[in-house]
VEXPABA-546940 format. One record per residue (C-alpha): residue in one letter; x negated, z, y negated. Coordinates in steps of 0.5 Angstrom, whole numbers, plus 500, padded with zeros to 3 digits. Layout:
# residues N
 code  px  pz  py
    A   X   Z   Y
...
This chain:
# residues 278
 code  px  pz  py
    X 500 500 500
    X 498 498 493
    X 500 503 488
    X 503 498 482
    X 505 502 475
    X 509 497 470
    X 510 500 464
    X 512 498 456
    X 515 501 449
    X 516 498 443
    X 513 500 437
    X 515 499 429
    X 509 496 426
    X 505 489 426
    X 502 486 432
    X 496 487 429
    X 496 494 427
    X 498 496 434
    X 492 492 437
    X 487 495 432
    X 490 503 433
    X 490 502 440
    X 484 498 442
    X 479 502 438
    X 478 506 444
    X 472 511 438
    X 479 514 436
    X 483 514 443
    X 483 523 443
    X 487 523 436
    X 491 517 440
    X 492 520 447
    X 494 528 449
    X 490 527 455
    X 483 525 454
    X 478 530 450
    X 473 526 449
    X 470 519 449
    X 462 517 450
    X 461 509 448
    X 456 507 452
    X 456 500 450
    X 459 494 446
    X 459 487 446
    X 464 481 442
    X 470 483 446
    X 467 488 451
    X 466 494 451
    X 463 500 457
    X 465 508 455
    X 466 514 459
    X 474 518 458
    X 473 525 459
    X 480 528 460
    X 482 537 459
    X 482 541 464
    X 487 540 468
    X 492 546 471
    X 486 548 476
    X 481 548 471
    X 477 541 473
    X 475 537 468
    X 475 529 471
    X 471 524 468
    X 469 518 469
    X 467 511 466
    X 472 504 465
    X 470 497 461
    X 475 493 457
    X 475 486 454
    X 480 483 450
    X 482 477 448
    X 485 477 441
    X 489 470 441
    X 492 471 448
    X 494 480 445
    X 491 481 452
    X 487 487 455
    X 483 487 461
    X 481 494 465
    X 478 497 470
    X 474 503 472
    X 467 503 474
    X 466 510 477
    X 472 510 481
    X 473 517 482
    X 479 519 487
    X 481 512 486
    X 477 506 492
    X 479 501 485
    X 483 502 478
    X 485 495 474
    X 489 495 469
    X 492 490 464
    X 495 491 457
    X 500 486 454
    X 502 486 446
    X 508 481 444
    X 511 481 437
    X 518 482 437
    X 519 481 430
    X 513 482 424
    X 515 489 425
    X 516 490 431
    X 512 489 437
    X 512 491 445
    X 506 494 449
    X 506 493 456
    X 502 497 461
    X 501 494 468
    X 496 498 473
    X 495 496 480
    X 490 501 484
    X 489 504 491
    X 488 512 493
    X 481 514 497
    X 483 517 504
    X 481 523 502
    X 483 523 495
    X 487 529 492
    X 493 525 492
    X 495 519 496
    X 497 512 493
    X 505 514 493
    X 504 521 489
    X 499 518 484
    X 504 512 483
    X 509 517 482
    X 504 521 477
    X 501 514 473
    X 509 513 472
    X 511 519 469
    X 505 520 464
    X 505 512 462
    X 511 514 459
    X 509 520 456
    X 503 517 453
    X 507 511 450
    X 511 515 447
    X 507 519 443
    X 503 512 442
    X 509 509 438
    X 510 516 435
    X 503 516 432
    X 502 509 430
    X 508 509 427
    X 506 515 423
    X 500 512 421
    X 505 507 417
    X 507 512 413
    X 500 517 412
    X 498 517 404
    X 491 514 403
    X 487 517 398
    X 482 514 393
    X 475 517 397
    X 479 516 404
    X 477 509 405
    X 470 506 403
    X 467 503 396
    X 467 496 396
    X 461 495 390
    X 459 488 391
    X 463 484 386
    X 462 491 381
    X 465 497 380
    X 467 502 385
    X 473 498 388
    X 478 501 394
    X 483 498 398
    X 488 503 399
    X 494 500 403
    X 492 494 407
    X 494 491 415
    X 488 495 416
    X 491 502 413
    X 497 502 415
    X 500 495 417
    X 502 492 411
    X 504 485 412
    X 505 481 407
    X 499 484 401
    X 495 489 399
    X 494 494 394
    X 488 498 392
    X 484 501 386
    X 478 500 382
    X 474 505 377
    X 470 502 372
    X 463 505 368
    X 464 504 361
    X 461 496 360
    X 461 496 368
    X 465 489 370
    X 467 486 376
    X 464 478 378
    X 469 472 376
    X 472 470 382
    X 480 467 383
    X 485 467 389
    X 487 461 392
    X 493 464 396
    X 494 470 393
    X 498 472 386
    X 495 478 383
    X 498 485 379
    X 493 488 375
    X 496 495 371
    X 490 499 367
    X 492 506 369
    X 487 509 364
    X 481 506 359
    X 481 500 356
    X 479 493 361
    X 477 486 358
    X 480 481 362
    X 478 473 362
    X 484 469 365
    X 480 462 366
    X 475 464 360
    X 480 467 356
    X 480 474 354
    X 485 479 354
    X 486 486 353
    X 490 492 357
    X 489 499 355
    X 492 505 359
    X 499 503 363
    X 499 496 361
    X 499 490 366
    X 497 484 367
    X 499 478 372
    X 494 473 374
    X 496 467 378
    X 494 463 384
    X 487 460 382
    X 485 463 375
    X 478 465 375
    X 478 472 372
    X 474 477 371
    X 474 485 368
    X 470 488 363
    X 471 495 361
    X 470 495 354
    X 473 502 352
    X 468 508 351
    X 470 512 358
    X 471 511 365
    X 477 506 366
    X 482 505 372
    X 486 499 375
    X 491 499 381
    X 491 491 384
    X 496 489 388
    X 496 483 391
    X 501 478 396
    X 502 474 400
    X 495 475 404
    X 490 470 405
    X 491 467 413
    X 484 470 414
    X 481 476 410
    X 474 471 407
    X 478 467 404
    X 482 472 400
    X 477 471 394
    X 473 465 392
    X 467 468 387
    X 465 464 382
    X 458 467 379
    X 453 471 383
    X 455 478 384
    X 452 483 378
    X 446 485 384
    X 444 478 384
    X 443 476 377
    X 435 476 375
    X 434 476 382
């Protein structure tokens, strides 16, 4: 006998959200209740070879052992199977996404395996073991990807992007929280400080000044925002932004649709502040 498990749940977020939260498997013990530590061994394009180690269980064992995984972005499909086998003579498993709606996507888990014969449980009672805790973790996964939806994302949780000048944070993006449609961020500006001149080609932008005063040239031509002023810049109008106040100066930009893929998001027309004189 073949013990066959084949489970699934529906998960309110965007495909690509729900593969990067489930296939980062760094983050697996904030993911799943019952592992208490992952060890990445090693990591390719689309593999990756790690150790699990679960809680003590109700005797106070701890079991671990070590599984590999490769993907396939474009199919949304996962390959698995353990290396150290444990009680099991082999464990593969398959995990399956299907997009339902752009905010709704189905998970599938399917494992095939067999029982060693001296093994604590036999094929059947672990059948049964894999049904019942697939079902439980799925649900806490659907649960806590779909809070992850709703968490609030701090200026300093998310890391500086400097290149084009200034100190510049996506906040709220496919990556933060699933966002489908845009993304929205912040930038602070020293007195003087600037960003590059760059344009859009698939994305209209919304500029508001939350504090300080900020230069914008829309194509070459200047324009001036001060504190709660907004500003909208089209598809393919070079701009750039210039603090011209005496103290710091913070923007919110907001932009949508999102480019079909994230480096054509920005097109840059001058060199990046670090580049100039080099």
């Amino acid at each position: 006998m073949i013990g066959h498990t084949d489970n699934a749940i529906e998960i309110a977020a965007p495909i690509g959200f729900v593969w990067e939260q489930t296939n980062d498997v760094h983050t697996w013990p904030d993911l799943f209740s019952e592992y208490a530590e992952v060890e990445v061994l090693e990591e390719g394009d689309n593999t990756v070879t790690f150790r699990l180690t679960m809680h003590p269980d109700e005797q106070g064992r701890v079991w671990s052992w070590v599984s590999q995984r490769t993907w396939d972005t474009e199919s949304r499909t996962v390959r698995a199977r353990r290396i150290e086998t444990g009680p099991f003579e082999f464990m593969n498993i398959a995990w399956e996404y299907e997009e339902l709606t752009p905010d709704l996507t189905r998970m599938r888990w399917v494992q095939d395996f067999h029982m060693k014969p001296d093994a604590p449980l036999d094929t059947a009672a672990m059948t049964d073991r894999i049904n019942t805790n697939s079902v439980a973790q799925l649900n806490l996964i659907k649960e806590k990807v779909e809070r992850r939806r709703r968490s609030v994302v701090g200026f300093h949780d998310v890391p500086a992007n400097t290149r084009r000048g200034g100190d510049l944070r996506t906040l709220l993006s496919p990556a933060t929280c699933g966002s489908s449609s845009g993304f929205c961020g912040a930038v602070r500006l020293a007195p003087g400080e600037g960003i590059s001149e760059h344009y859009h080609p698939y994305s209209e932008e919304y500029l508001f000044v939350a504090s300080g005063t900020l230069k914008v040239d829309l194509d070459g031509e200047p324009v001036t925002l001060g504190p709660e002023q907004a500003l909208f810049v089209p598809r393919n109008v070079r701009h750039r932004l210039t603090n011209v106040g005496a103290g710091d100066a913070l923007a919110v930009f907001q932009l949508s649709p999102l480019a079909p893929r994230p480096e054509l998001g920005h097109v840059d027309t001058e060199p990046y502040p670090e580049q100039v004189g080099t």
